[in-house]
C-alpha positions as CSV (number, residue, x, y, z in Angstrom):
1,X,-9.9,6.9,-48.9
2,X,-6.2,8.3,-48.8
3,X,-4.3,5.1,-47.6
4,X,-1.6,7.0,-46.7
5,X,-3.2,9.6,-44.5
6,X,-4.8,6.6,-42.7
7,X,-2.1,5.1,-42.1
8,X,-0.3,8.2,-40.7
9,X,-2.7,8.8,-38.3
10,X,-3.1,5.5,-37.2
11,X,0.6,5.8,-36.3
12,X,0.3,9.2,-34.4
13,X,-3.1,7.6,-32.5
14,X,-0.9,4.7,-31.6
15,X,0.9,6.9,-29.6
16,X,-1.4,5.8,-26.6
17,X,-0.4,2.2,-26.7
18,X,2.9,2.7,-24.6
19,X,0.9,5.7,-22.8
20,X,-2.0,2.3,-21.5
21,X,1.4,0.4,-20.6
22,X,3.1,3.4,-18.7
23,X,-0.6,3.6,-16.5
24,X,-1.5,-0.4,-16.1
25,X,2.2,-1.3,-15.1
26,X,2.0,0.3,-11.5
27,X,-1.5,-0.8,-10.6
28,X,-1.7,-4.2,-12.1
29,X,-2.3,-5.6,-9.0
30,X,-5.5,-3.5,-8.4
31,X,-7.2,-4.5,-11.7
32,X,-10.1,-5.9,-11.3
33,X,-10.1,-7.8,-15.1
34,X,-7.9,-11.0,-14.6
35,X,-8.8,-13.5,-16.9
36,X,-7.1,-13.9,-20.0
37,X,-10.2,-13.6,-22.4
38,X,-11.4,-10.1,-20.8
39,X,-7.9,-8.7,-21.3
40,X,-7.9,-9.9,-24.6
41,X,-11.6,-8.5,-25.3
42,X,-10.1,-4.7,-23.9
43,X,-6.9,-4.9,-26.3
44,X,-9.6,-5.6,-28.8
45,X,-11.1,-2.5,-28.1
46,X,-8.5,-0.5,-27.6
47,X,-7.3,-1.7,-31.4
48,X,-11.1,-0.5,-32.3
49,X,-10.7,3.0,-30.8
50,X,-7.5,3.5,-32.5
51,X,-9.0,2.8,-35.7
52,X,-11.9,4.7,-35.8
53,X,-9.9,7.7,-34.4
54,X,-7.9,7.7,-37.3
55,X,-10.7,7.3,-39.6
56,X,-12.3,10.0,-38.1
57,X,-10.0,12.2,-37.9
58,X,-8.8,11.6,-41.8
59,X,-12.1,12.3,-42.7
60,X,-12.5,15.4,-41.0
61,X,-8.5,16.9,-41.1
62,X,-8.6,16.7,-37.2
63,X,-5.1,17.5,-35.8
64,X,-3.7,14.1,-34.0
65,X,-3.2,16.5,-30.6
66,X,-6.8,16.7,-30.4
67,X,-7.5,13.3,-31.6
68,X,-5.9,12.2,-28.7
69,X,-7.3,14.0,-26.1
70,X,-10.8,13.0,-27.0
71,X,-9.1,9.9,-26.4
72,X,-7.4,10.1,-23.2
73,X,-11.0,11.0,-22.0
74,X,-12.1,8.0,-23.3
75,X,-9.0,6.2,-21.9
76,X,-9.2,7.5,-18.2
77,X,-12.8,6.4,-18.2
78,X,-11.9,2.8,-18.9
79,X,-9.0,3.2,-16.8
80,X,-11.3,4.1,-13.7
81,X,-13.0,1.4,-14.3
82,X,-10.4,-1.6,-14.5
83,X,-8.6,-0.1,-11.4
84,X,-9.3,-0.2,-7.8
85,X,-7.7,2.7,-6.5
86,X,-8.7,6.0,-4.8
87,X,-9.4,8.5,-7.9
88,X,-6.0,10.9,-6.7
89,X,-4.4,7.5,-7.0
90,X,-6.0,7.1,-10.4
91,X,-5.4,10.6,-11.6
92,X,-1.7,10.5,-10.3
93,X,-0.4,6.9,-12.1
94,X,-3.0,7.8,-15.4
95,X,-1.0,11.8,-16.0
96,X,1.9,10.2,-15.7
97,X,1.8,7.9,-18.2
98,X,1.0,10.8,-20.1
99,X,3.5,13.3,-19.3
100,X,6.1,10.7,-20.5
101,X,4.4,10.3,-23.6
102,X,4.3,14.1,-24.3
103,X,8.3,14.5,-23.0
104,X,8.8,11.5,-25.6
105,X,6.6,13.4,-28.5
106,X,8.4,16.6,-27.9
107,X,12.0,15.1,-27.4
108,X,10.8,13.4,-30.9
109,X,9.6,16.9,-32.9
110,X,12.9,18.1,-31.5
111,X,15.0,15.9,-32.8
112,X,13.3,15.5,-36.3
113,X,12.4,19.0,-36.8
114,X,15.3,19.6,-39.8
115,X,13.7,16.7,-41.2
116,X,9.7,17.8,-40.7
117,X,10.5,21.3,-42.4
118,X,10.3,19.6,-45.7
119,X,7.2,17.5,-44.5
120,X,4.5,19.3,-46.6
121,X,1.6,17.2,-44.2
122,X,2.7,19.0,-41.4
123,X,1.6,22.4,-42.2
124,X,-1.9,21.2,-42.8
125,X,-2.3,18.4,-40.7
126,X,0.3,18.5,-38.4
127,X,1.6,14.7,-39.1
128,X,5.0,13.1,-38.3
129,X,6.9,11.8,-41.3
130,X,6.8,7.8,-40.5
131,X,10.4,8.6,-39.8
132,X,10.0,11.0,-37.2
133,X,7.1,8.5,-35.7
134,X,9.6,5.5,-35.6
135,X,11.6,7.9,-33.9
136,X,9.2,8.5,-31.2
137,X,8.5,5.2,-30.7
138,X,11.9,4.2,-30.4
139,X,12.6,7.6,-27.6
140,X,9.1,6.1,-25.5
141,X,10.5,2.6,-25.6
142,X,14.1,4.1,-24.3
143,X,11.9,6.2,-21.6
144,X,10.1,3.4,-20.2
145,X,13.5,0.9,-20.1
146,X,14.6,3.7,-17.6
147,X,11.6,4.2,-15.6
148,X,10.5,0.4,-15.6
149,X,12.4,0.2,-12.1
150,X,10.2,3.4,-11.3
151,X,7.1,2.3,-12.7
152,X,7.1,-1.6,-11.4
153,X,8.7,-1.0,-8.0
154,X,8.8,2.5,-6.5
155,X,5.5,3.6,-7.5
156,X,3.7,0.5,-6.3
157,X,5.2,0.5,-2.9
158,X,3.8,4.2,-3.0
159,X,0.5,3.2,-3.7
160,X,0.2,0.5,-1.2
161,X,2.0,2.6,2.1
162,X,-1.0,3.7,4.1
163,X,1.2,5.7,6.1
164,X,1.6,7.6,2.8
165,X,-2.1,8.5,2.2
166,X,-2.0,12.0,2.9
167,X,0.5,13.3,0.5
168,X,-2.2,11.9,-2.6
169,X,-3.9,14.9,-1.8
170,X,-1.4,17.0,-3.2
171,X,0.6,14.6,-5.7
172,X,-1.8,13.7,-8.0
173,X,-1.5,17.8,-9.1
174,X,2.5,17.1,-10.1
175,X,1.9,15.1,-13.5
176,X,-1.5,16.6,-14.6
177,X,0.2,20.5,-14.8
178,X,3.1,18.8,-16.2
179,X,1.0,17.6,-18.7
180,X,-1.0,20.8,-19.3
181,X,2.1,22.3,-19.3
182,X,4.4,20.2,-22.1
183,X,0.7,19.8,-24.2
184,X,1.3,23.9,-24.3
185,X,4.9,23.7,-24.9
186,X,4.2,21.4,-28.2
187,X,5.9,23.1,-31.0
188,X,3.6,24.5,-33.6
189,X,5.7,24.7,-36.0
190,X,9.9,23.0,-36.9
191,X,10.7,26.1,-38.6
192,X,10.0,27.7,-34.8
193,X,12.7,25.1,-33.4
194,X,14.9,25.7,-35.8
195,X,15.4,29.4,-34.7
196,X,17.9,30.5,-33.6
197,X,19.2,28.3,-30.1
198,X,15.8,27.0,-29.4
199,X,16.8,23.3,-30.3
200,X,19.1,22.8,-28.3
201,X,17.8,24.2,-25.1
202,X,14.4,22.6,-25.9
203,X,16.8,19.1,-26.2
204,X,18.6,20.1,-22.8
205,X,15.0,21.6,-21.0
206,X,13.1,18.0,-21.8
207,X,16.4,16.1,-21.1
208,X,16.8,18.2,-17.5
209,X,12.7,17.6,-16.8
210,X,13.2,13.5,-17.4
211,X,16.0,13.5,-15.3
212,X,14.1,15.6,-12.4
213,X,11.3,13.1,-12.7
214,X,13.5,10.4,-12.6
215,X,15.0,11.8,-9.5
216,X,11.8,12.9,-7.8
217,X,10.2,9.4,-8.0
218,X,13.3,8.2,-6.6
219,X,13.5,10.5,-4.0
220,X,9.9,9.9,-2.9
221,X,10.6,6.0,-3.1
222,X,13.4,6.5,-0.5
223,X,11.8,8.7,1.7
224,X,8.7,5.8,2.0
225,X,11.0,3.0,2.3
226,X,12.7,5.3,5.7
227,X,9.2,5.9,6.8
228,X,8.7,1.7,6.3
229,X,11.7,1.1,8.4
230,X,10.9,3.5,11.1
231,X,7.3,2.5,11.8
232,X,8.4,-1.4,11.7
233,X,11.7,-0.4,14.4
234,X,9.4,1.2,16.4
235,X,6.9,-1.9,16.7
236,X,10.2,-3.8,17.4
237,X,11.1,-1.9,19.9
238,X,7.5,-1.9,21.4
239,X,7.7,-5.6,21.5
240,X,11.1,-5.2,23.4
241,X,9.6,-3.4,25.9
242,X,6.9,-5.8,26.1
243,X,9.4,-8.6,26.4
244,X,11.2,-7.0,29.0
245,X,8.7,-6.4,31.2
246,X,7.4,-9.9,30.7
247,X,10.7,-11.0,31.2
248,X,10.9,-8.9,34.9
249,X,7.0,-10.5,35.8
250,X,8.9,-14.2,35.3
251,X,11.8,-13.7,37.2
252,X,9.9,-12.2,40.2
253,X,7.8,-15.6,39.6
254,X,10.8,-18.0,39.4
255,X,12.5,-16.4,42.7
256,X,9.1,-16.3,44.9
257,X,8.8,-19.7,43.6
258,X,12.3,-20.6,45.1
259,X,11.2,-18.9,48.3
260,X,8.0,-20.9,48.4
261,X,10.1,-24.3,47.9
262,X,12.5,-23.2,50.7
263,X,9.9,-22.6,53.2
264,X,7.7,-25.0,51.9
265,X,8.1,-27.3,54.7
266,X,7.5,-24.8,57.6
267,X,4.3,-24.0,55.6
268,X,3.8,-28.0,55.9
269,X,4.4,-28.2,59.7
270,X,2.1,-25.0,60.3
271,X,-0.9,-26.7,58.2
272,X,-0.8,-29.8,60.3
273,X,-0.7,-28.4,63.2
274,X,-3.6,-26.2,62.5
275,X,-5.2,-29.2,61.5
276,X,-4.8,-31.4,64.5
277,X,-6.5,-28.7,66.1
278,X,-9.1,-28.7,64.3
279,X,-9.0,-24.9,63.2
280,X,-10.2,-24.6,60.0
281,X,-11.0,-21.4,59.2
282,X,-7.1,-21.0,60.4
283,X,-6.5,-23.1,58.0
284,X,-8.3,-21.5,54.9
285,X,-6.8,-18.0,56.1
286,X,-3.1,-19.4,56.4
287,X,-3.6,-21.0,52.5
288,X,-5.2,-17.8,50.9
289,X,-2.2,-15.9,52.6
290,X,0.0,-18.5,50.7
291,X,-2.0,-18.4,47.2
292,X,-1.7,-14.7,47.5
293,X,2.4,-14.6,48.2
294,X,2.6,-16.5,44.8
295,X,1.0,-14.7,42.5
296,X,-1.2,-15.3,39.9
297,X,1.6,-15.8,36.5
298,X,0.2,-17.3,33.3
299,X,1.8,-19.2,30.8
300,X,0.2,-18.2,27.1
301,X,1.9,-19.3,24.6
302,X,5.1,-21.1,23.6
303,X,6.8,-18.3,21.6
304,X,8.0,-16.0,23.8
305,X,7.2,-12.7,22.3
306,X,3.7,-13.6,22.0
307,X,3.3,-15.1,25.1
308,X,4.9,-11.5,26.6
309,X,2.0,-9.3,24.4
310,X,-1.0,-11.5,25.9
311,X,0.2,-11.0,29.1
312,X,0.6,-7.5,28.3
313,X,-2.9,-7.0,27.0
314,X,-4.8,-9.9,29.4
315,X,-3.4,-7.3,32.5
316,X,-4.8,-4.5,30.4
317,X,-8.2,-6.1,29.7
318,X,-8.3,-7.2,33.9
319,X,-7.8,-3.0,34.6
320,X,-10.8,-2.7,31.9
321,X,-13.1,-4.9,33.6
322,X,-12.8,-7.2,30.2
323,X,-12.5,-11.0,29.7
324,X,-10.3,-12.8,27.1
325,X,-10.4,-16.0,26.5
326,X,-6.8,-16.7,25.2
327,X,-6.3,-19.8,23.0
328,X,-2.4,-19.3,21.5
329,X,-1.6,-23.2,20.3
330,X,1.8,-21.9,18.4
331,X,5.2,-23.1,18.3
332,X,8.0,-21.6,19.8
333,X,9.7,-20.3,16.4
334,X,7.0,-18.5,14.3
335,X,7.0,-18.9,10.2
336,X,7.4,-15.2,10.3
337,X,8.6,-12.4,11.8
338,X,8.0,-11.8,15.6
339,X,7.1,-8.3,15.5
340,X,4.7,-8.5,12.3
341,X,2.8,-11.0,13.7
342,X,2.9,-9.2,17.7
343,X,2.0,-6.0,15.5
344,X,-1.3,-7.5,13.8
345,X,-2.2,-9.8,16.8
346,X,-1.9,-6.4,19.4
347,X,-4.2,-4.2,16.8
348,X,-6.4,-6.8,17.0
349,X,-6.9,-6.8,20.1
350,X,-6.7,-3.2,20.9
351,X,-9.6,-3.3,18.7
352,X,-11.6,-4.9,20.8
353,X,-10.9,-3.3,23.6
354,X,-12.1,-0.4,22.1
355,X,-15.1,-2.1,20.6
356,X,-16.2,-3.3,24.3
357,X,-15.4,-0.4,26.0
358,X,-19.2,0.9,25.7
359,X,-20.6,-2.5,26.9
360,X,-21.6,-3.3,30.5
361,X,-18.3,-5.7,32.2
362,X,-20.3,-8.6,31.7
363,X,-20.5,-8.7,28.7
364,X,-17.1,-7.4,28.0
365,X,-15.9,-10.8,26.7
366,X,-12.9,-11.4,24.3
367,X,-12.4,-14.4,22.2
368,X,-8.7,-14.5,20.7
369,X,-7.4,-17.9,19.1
370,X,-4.3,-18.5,16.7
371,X,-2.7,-21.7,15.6
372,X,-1.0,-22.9,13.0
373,X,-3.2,-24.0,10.0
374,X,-0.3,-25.5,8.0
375,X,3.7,-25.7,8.2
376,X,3.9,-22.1,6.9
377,X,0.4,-20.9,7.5
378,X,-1.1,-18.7,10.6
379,X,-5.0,-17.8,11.5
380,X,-5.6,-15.4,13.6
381,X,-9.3,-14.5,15.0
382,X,-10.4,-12.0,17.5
383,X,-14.0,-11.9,18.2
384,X,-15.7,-9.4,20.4
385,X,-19.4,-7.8,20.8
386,X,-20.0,-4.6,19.8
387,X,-22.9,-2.1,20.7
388,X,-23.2,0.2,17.2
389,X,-23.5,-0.1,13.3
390,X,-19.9,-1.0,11.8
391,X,-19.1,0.9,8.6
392,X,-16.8,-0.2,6.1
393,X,-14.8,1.6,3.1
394,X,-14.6,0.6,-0.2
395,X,-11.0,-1.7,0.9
396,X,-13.8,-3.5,3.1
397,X,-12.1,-1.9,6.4
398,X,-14.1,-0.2,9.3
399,X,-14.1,3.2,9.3
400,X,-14.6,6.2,11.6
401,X,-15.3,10.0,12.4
402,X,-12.9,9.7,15.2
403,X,-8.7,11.2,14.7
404,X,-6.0,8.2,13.6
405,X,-8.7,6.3,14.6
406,X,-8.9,2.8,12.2
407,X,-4.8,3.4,11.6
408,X,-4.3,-0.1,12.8
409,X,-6.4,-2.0,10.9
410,X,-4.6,-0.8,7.8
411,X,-1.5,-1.8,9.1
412,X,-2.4,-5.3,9.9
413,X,-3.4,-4.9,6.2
414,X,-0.5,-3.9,4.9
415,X,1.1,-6.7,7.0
416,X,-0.9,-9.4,5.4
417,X,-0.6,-8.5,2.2
């Protein structure tokens, strides 16, 4: 066994380590292994793989490219696995990783090819000097210090903005060519870089495509945040409308209540008058005529905003022939913010409404209670019949044939989370 051979390729194969990093780093919070002895059993064989691809492939003068493509098979495989993502979610996050490891690899041949002329291995085998392999190491370890903002915060906020979904379809396409593409750029040969100018436009080409990643990542990270901001001012100003009518409904109440007090003894001297003569059904006419004039306003709850939404959606529920049975025991201030909670609570319920739509009105009944559990903790239930068989994806959400429809269930979602 040729020692040094081994070891060689166990330093090219090694290339995947950072490549496992650059993937798991953006979806470690959809990994389904979280105790620390199964993570340590799956470094373990990782370490394994590594090894025996080495072997393998000094025993049979395998070139490392290929070496580590059987790999990256085996790789995305366990990588399916571990995560719980959609696969153009998987795809995207796992092509990535290794597009940066290829830009790194090439930067690396680039910069060592003087030095890998005289590398004899090379011509054979196509090996790295343990120079040039440092050298890559040290280029991947620069690349991901740059994109660890990228990799820990913009790409995670992609992958968890449902309002985002649609563009997978499409994205997941950007880093597999770009990996197709730099695998086929590889230089076969350093005497081939070392021609003429190709060295240094390779050295600004791979600079210019890292800095366009950089900036397309960033650019996509920006463009979700706006979308974030616009879909949460728009609940706000939902809730504001909400509010204001509410707010229009109680002052109508407060000055017919001021009437009503003013003429409140008139009302008094009609009554008994009716009563000393004995006119009863007078009586009952003149008071529903009175109940009437004052209107029928409810108090819900103590926080203003949601007491304005249950009104909102009790008035709607009345027009739909549907019963809720509101039991709101909050406090004025909320330990969050009005319009997340108004936006889950109203999605909720809009649910239902839905959900009881295809019921007959008596049994279009609607249970909503919320309270708080603790200091800093909210529950929330709505509880409502339904006529057909519930579906669910694999997030554990309903789901349906009809347009947009389930949309606000992955909002409250998002919202919880």
């Amino acid at each position: 066994m040729n020692f040094e051979i081994f070891f060689r390729y166990l330093i090219e194969v090694s290339m995947i380590i950072p490549g496992i990093i650059f993937a798991v780093l953006p979806v470690s919070e959809y990994m389904k292994i979280k105790s620390h002895r199964l993570i340590l059993t799956q470094i373990i064989l990782i370490s394994i793989l590594i090894s025996s691809s080495a072997y393998v492939a000094m025993i049979s003068s395998f070139r490392s490219r290929v070496v580590l493509i059987v790999d990256n098979v085996f790789l995305f495989t366990w990588y399916s696995w571990i995560i719980e993502l959609p696969i153009k979610k998987k795809l995207f996050c796992f092509f990535n990783s290794v597009m940066l490891c290829i830009m790194s690899n090439i930067y690396a041949i680039i910069i060592m090819s003087p030095y890998e002329i005289k590398n004899i291995i090379w011509h054979s085998l196509r090996l790295f000097t343990l120079q040039s392999s440092f050298v890559y190491f040290g280029i991947v370890i620069l690349c991901g210090i740059i994109f660890f903002r990228t990799l820990t915060l913009k790409l995670p906020t992609l992958l968890s903005e449902k309002n985002f979904e649609s563009v997978w379809n499409y994205l997941f396409l950007t880093p597999l060519f770009m990996s197709l593409l730099l695998y086929w750029m590889m230089p076969i040969s350093p005497f081939v870089i070392m021609t003429g100018r190709v060295r240094p436009i390779s050295l600004v080409l791979i600079s210019f495509l890292l800095l366009m990643e950089f900036m397309f990542y960033d650019i996509l990270w920006r463009s979700t945040n706006s979308l974030i901001k616009s879909v949460k001012l728009q609940q706000e100003n939902n809730l504001f409308r909400i509010e204001s009518k509410r707010y229009s409904e109680l002052k109508n109440y407060m000055n017919e209540s001021r009437v009503m007090r003013h003429d409140f003894r008139q009302h008094l001297a009609v009554l008994s008058e009716l009563a000393r003569a004995g006119q009863v059904d007078e009586i009952l006419s003149y008071t529903e005529k009175l109940n009437k004039r004052t209107g029928n306003y409810v108090f819900f709850c103590a926080n203003n905003a949601v007491d304005a939404l249950a009104s909102y959606y009790d008035n709607q529920a009345r027009t739909n022939q549907t019963k809720i049975n509101w039991r709101l025991e909050l406090p004025k201030e909320l330990p969050t913010e009005e319009s997340e909670f108004c936006a889950v609570l109203g999605n909720l319920i809009e649910n239902a409404l839905n959900a009881v739509k295809e019921l007959p009105p008596d049994k279009r009944n609607i249970k909503v209670i919320s309270s708080m559990l603790s200091e800093v903790m909210l529950g929330i239930s709505v509880d409502n019949p339904f006529a057909s068989e519930i579906k669910f994806n694999r997030d554990g959400l309903p789901v349906s044939k009809s347009e947009n429809h389930g949309l606000g269930l992955v909002s409250v979602s998002n919202i919880v989370k």
